[in-house]
PAZAPA-4460 file (N, C-alpha, C; in steps of 0.05 Angstrom, whole numbers, plus 32768, in hexadecimal, padded with zeros to 4 digits):
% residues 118
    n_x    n_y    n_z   ca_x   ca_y   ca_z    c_x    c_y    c_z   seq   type   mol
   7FFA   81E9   80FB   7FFE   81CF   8107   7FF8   81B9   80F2     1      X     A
   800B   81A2   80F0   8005   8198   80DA   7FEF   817E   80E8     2      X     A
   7FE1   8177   80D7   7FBF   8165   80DD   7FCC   814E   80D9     3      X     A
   7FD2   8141   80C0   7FD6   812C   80BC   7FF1   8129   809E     4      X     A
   7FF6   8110   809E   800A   810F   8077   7FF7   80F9   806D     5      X     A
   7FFD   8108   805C   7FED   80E8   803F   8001   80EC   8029     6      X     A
   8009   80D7   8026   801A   80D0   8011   8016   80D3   7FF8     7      X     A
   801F   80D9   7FE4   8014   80D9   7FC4   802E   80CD   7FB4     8      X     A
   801E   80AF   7FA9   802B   80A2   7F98   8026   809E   7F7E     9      X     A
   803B   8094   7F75   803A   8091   7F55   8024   8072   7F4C    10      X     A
   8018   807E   7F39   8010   806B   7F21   8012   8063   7F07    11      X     A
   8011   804E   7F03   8014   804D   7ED8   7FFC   8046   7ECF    12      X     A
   7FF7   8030   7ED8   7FD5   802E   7ECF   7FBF   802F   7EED    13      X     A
   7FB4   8040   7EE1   7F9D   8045   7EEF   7F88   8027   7F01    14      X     A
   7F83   801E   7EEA   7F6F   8006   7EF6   7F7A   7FEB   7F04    15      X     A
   7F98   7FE8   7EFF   7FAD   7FDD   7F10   7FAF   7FDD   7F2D    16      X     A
   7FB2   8002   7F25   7FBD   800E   7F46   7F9B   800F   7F52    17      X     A
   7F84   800D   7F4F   7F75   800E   7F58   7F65   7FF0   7F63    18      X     A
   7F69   7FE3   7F50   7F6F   7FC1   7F54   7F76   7FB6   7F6C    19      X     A
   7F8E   7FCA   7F70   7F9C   7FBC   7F85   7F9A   7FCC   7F9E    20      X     A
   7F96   7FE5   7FA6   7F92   7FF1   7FC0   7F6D   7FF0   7FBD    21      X     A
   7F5E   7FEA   7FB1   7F47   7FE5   7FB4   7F3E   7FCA   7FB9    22      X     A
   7F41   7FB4   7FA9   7F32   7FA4   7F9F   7F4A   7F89   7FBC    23      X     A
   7F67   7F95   7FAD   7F74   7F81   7FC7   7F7B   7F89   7FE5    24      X     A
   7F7E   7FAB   7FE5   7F8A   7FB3   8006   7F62   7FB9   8010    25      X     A
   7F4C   7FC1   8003   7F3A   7FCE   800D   7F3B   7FE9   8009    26      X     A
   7F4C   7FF7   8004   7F47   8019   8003   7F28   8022   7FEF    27      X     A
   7F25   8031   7FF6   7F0D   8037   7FE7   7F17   8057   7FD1    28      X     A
   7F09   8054   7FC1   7F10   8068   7FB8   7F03   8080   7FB9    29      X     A
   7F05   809C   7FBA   7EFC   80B1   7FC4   7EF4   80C4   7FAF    30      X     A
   7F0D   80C7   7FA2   7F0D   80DB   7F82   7F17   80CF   7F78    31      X     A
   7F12   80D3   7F5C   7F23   80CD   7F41   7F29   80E1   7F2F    32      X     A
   7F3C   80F0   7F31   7F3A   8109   7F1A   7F4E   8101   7F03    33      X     A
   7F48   80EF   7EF7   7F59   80E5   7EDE   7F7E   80E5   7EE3    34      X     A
   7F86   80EF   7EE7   7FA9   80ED   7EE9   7FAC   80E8   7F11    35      X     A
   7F96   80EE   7F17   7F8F   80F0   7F3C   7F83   80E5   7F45    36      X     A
   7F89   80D1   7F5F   7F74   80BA   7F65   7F82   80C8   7F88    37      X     A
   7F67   80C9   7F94   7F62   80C6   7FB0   7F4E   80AF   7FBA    38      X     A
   7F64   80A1   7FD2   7F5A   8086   7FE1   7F54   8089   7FFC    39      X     A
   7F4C   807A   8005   7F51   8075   8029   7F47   8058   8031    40      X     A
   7F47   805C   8049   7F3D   803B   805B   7F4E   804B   8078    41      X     A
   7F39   8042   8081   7F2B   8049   80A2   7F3B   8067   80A8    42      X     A
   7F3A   8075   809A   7F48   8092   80A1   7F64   8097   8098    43      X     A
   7F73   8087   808B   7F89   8087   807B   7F79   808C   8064    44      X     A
   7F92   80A5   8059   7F91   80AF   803D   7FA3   80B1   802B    45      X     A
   7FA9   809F   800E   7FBF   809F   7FFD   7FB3   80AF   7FE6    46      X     A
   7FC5   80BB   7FDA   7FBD   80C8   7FC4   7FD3   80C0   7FAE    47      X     A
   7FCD   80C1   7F93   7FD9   80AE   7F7D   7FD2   80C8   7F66    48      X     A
   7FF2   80C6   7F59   7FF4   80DA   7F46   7FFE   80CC   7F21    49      X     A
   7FF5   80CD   7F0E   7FFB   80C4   7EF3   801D   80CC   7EF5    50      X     A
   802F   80AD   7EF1   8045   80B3   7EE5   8048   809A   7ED3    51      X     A
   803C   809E   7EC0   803C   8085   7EA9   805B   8083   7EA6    52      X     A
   806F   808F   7EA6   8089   807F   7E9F   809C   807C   7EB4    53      X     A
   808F   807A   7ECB   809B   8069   7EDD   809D   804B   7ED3    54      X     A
   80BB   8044   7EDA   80C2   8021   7EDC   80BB   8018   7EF6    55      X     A
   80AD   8003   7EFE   80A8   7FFA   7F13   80C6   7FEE   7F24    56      X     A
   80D1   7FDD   7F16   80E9   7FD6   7F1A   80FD   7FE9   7F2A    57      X     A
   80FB   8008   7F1C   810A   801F   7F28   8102   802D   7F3C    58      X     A
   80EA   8023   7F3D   80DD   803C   7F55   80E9   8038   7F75    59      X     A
   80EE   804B   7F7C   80F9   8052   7F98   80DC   805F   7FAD    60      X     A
   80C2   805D   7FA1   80AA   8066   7FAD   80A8   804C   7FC8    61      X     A
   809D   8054   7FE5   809A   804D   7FFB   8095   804B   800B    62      X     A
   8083   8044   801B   8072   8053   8036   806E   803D   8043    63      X     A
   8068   803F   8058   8063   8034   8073   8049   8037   807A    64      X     A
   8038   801E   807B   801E   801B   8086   8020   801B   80A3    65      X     A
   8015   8022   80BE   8019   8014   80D2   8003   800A   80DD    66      X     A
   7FFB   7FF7   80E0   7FDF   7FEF   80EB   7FDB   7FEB   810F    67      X     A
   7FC1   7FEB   8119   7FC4   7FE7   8133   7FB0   7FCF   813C    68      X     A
   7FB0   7FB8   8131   7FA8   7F98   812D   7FA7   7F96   8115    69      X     A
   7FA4   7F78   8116   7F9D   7F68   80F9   7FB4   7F62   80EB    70      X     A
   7FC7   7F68   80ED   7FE4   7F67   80D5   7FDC   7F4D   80D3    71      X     A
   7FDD   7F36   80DC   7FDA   7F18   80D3   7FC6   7F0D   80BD    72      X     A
   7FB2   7F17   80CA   7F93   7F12   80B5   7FA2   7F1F   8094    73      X     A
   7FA5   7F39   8095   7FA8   7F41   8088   7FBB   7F37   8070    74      X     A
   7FD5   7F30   807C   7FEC   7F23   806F   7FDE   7F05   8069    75      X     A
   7FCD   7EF3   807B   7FC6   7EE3   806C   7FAF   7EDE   8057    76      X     A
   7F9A   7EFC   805B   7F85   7EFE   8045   7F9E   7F09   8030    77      X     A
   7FAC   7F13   8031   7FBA   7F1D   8014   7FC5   7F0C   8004    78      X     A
   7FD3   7EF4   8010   7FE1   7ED9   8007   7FC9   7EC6   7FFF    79      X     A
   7FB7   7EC2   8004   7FA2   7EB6   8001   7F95   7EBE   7FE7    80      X     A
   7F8A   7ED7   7FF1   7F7D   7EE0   7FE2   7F85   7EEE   7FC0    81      X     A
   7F9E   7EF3   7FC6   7FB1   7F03   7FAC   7FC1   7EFF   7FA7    82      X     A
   7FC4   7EDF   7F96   7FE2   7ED7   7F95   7FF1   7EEB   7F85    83      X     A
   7FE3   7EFA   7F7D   7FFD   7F0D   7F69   8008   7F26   7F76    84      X     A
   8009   7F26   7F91   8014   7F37   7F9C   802B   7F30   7FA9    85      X     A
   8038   7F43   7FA1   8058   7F44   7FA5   805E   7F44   7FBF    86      X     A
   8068   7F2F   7FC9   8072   7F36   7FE9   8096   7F3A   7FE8    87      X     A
   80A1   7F51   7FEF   80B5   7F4D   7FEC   80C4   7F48   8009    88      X     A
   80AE   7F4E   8020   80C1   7F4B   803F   80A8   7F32   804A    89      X     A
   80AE   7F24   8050   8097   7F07   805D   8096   7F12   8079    90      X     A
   807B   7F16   8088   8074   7F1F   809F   808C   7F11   80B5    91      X     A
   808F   7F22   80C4   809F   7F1A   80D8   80A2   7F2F   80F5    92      X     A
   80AC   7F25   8108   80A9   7F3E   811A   80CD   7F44   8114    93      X     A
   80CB   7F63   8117   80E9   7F75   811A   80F1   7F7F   8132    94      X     A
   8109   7F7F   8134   811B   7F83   814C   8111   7FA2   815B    95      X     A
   8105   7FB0   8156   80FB   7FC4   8153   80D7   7FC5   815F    96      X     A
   80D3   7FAF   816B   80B3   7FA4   816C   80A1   7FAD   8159    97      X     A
   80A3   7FA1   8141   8094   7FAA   812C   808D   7F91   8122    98      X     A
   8071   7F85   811D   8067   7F68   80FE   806E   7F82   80E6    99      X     A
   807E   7F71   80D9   807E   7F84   80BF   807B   7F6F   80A2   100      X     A
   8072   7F7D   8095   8073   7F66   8076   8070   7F81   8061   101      X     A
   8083   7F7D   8048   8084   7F86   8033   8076   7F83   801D   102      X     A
   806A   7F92   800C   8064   7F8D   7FF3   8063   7FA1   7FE1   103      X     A
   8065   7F96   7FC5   8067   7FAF   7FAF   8045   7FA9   7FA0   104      X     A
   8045   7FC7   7F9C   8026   7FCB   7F8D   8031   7FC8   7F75   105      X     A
   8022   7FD0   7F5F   8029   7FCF   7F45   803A   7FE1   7F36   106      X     A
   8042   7FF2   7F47   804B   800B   7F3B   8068   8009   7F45   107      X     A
   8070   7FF0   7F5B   808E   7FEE   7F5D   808B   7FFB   7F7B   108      X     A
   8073   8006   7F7F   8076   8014   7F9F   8077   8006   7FB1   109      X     A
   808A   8003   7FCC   8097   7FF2   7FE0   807A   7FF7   7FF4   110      X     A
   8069   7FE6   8000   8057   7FF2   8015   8061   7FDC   802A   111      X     A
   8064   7FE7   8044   8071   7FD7   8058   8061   7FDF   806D   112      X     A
   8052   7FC8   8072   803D   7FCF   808B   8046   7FBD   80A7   113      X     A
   803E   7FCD   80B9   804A   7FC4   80CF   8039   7FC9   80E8   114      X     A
   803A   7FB6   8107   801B   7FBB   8115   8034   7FAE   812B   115      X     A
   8033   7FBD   8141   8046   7FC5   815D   8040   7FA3   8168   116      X     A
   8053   7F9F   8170   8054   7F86   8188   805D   7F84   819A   117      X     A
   8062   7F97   81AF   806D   7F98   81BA   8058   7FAE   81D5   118      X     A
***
């Protein structure tokens, strides 16, 4: 029976990608095994793998956060707090009852979090 998925994404630099799911989303970090970084925050777990020649530009990497409160705080501690984060979808509710907002980490990865309205 399968328990749970955790995603495993790409990195180029290390203290970037940790920069930013630590220092800007909150994840904490768990392990570090040099080419291997394990994260979480509140029972979500991402795992991050060395691909130094990934182009950020090219990457097709993507996942879906889904939250169950807070999407607002959040989208507005991120704009506040981190102007250098990429928003590429501006919070909005979807036809679909979803708040959703887009952004890219450093590595070109799409993270699209989203918290039910309906």
């Amino acid at each position: 029976m399968i328990k749970s998925i955790v995603p495993k994404l790409p990195f180029i630099d290390k203290q970037k990608t940790l920069g930013f799911y630590v220092n800007q989303l909150g994840f904490t970090l768990r392990s570090d095994y040099g080419d291997y970084l394990i994260m979480d925050l509140e029972g979500v777990e991402l795992q991050f793998f060395s691909f130094p020649t990934l182009i950020p530009s090219k990457s097709d990497f993507m996942i879906y956060l889904r939250m169950d409160k807070g999407i607002e705080e959040l989208y507005d501690r991120l704009l506040k707090s981190s102007p250098s984060i990429r928003v590429s979808v501006k919070l909005e509710p979807k036809p679909w009852g979803q708040k959703e907002f887009s952004i890219i980490d450093p590595n070109g990865t799409c993270l699209t979090i989203g918290q039910s309205y309906t």
